[in-house]
Backbone bond lengths (Angstrom), bond angles and torsions (degrees), N, CA, C in turn:
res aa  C-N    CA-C-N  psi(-1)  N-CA   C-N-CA  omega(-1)  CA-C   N-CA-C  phi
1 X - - - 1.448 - - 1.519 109.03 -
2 X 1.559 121.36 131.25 0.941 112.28 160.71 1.630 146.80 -103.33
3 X 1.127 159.79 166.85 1.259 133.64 -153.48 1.528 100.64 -128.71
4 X 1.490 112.79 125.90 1.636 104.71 -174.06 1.966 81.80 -136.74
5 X 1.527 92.23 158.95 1.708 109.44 -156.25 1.536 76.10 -81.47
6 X 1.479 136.88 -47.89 1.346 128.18 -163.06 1.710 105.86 -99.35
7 X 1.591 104.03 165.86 1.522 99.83 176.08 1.902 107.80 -83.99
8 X 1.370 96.27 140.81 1.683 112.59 164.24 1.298 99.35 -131.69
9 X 1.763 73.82 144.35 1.988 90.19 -172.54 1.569 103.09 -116.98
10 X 1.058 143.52 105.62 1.531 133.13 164.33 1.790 137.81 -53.28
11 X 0.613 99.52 -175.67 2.103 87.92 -168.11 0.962 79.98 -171.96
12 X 1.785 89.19 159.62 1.958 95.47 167.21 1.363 78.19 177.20
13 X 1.417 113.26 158.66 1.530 142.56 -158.01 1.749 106.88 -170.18
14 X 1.430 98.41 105.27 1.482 90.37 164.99 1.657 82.10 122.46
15 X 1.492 114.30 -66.48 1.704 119.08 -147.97 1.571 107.29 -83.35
16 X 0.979 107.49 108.15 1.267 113.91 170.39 1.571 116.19 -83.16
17 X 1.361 98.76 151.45 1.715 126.29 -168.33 1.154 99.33 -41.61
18 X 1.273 123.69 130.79 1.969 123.03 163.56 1.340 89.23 78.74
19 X 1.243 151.06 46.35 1.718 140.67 -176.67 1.778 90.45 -105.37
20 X 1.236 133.21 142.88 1.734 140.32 159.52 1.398 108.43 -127.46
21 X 1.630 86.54 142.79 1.747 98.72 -176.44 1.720 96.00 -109.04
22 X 0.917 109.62 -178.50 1.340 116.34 -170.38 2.255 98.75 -83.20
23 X 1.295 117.97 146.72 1.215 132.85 -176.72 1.846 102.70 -11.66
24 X 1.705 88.72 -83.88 1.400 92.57 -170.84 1.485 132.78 -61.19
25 X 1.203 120.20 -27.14 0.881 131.60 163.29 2.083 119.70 -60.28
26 X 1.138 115.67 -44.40 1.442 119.98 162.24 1.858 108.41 -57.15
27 X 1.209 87.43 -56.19 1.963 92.69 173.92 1.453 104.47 -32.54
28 X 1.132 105.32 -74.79 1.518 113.32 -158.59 1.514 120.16 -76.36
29 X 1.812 103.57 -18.13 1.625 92.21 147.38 1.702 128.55 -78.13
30 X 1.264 100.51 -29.77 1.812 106.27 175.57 1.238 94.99 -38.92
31 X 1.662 105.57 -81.18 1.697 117.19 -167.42 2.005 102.52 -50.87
32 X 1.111 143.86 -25.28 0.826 122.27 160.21 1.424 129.26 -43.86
33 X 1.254 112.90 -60.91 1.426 146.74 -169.88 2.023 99.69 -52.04
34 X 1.512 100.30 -63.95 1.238 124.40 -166.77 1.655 103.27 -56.63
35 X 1.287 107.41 -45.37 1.690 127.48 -170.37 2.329 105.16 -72.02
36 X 1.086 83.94 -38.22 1.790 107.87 -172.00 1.468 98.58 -72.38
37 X 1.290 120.44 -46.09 1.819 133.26 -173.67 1.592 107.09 -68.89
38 X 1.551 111.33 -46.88 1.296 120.01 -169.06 1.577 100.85 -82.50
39 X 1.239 131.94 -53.90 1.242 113.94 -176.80 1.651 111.82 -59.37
40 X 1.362 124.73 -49.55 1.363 102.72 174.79 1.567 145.01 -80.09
41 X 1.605 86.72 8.07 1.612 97.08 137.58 1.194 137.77 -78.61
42 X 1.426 105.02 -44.41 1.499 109.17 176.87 1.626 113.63 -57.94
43 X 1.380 121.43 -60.31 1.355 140.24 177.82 1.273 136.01 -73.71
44 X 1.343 128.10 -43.86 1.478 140.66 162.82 1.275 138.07 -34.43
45 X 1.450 112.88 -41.61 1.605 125.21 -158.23 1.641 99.59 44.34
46 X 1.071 109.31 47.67 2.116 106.25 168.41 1.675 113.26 -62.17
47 X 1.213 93.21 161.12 1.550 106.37 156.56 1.576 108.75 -108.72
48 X 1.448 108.14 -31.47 1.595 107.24 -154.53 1.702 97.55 -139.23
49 X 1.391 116.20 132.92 1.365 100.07 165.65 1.785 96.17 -133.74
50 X 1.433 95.05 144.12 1.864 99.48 -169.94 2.244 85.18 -108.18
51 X 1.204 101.13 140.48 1.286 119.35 156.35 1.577 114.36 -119.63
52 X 1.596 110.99 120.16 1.070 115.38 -162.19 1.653 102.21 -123.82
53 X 1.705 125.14 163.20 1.418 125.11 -163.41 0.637 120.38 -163.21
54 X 1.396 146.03 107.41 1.777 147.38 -154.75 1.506 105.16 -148.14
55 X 1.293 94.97 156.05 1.299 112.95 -166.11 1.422 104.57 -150.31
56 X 1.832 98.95 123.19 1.617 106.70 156.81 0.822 102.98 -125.70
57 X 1.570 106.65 -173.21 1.893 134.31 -179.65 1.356 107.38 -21.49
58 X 1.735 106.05 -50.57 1.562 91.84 -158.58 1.848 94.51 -144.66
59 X 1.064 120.38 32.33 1.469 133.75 170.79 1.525 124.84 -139.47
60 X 1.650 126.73 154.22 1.089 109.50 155.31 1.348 93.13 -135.15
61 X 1.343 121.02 137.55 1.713 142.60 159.57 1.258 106.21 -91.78
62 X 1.646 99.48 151.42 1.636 117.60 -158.21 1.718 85.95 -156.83
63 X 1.632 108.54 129.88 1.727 106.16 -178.00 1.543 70.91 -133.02
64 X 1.387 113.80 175.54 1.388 165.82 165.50 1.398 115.68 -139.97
65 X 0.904 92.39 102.79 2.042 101.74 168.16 1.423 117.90 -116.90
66 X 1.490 106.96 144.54 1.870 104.82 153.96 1.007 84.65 -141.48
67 X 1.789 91.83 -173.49 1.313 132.75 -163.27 1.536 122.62 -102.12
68 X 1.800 115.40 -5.40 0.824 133.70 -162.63 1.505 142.56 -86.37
69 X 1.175 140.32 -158.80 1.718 127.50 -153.13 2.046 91.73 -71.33
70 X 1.312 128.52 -31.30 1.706 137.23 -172.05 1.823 90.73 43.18
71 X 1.334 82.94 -174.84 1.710 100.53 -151.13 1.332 106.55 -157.42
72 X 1.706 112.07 151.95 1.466 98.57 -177.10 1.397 127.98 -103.78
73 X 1.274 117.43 113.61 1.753 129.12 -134.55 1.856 100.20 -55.11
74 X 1.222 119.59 -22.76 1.105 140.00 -174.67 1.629 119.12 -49.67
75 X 1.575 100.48 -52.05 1.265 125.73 -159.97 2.021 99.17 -83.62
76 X 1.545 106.47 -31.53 1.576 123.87 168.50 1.404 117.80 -33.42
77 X 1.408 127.48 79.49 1.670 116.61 172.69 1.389 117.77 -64.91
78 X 1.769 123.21 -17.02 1.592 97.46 -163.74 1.930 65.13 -151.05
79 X 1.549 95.87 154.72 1.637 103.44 179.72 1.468 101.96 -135.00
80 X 1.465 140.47 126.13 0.859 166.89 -161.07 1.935 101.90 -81.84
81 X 1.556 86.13 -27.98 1.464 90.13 -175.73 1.697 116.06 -79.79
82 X 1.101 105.25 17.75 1.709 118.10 -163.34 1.723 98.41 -64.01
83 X 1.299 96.76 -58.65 1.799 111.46 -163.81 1.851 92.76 -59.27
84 X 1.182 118.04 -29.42 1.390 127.41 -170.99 1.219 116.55 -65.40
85 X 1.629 105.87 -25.77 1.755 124.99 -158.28 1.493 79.29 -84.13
86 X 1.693 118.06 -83.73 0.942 139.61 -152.18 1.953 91.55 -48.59
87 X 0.684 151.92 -84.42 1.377 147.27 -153.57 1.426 106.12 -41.23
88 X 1.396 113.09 -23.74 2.086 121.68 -177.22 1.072 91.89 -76.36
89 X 1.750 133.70 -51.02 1.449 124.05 -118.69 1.735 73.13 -122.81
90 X 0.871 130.03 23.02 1.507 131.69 163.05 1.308 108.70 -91.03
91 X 1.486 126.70 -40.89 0.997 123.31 -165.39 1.951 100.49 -107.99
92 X 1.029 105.00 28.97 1.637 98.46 -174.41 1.603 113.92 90.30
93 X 1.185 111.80 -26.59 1.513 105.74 -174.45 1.485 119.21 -75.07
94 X 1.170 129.06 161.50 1.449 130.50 148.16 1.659 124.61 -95.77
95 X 1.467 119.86 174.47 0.820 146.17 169.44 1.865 143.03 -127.25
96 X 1.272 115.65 119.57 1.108 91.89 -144.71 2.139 79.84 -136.78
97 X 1.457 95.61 130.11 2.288 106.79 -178.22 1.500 87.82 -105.10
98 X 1.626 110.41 134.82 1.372 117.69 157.78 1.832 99.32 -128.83
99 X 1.912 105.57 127.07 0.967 109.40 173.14 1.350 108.81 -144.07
100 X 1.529 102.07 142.91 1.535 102.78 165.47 1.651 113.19 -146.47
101 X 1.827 121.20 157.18 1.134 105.37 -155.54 1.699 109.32 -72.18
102 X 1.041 114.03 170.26 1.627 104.32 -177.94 1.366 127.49 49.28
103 X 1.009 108.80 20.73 1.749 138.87 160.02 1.160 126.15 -118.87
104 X 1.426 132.34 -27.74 1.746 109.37 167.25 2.022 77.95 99.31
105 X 1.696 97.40 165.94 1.229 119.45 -165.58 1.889 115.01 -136.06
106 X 0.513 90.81 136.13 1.911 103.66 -162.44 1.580 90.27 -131.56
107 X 1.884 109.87 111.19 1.181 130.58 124.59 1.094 134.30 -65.48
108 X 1.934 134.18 136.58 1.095 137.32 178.25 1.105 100.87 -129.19
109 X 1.522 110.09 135.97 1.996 124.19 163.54 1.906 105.77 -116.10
110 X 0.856 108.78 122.09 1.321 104.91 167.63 1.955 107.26 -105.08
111 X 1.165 127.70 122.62 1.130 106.63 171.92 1.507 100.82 -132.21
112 X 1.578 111.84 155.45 1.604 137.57 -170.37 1.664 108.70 -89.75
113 X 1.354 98.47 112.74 1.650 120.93 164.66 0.973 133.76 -79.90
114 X 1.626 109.33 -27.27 1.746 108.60 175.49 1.233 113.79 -54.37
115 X 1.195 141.53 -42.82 1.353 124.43 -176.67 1.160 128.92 -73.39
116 X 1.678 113.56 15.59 1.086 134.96 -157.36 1.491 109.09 -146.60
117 X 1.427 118.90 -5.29 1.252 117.13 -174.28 1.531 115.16 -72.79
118 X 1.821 123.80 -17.36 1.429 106.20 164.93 1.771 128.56 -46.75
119 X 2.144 94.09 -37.59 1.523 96.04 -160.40 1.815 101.19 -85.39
120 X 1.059 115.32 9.52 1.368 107.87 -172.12 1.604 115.36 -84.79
């Protein structure tokens, strides 16, 4: 169990209980997950952050959401989320931040399974 000062709620669609992806691909959702939790603690002022997880045929999506003060991505000169990009877009995936102020902030990972769909 882990202990976070705010509530997170998990979701998931598609992934069933006991489901494994191949190494890198789990890596780089952990560190997604792990990277998505910590910044909107650090940054947000949240009440609530939802981690959400879906799975099709040949993808798995990974969001991070809160509830918190968000920001307008525009005004952002340097993004912390860089090392975050590069670890998606290593493996084929993208990445995609939606923020606005008084809206809270939503990370997206999309990452690619077909090349991976034997070990699944």
């Amino acid at each position: 169990m882990v202990r976070s000062p705010i509530s997170v709620q998990v979701e998931h669609d598609g992934v069933a209980h006991g489901t494994r992806y191949p190494e890198e691909i789990e890596g780089a959702a952990y560190f997604f997950v792990c990277e998505g939790l910590a910044n909107a603690l650090k940054h947000a002022s949240a009440r609530n952050i939802t981690v959400r997880l879906s799975c099709a045929p040949t993808t798995l999506k990974l969001e991070v959401g809160d509830d918190g003060c968000g920001f307008v991505s525009e005004e952002i000169t340097s993004s912390g989320l860089q090392g975050l990009s590069d670890r998606i877009e290593a493996l084929g995936g993208s990445l995609q931040m939606i923020s606005h102020p008084g809206e809270g902030t939503s990370i997206c990972a999309t990452l690619p399974l077909k090349e991976y769909a034997a070990g699944v």
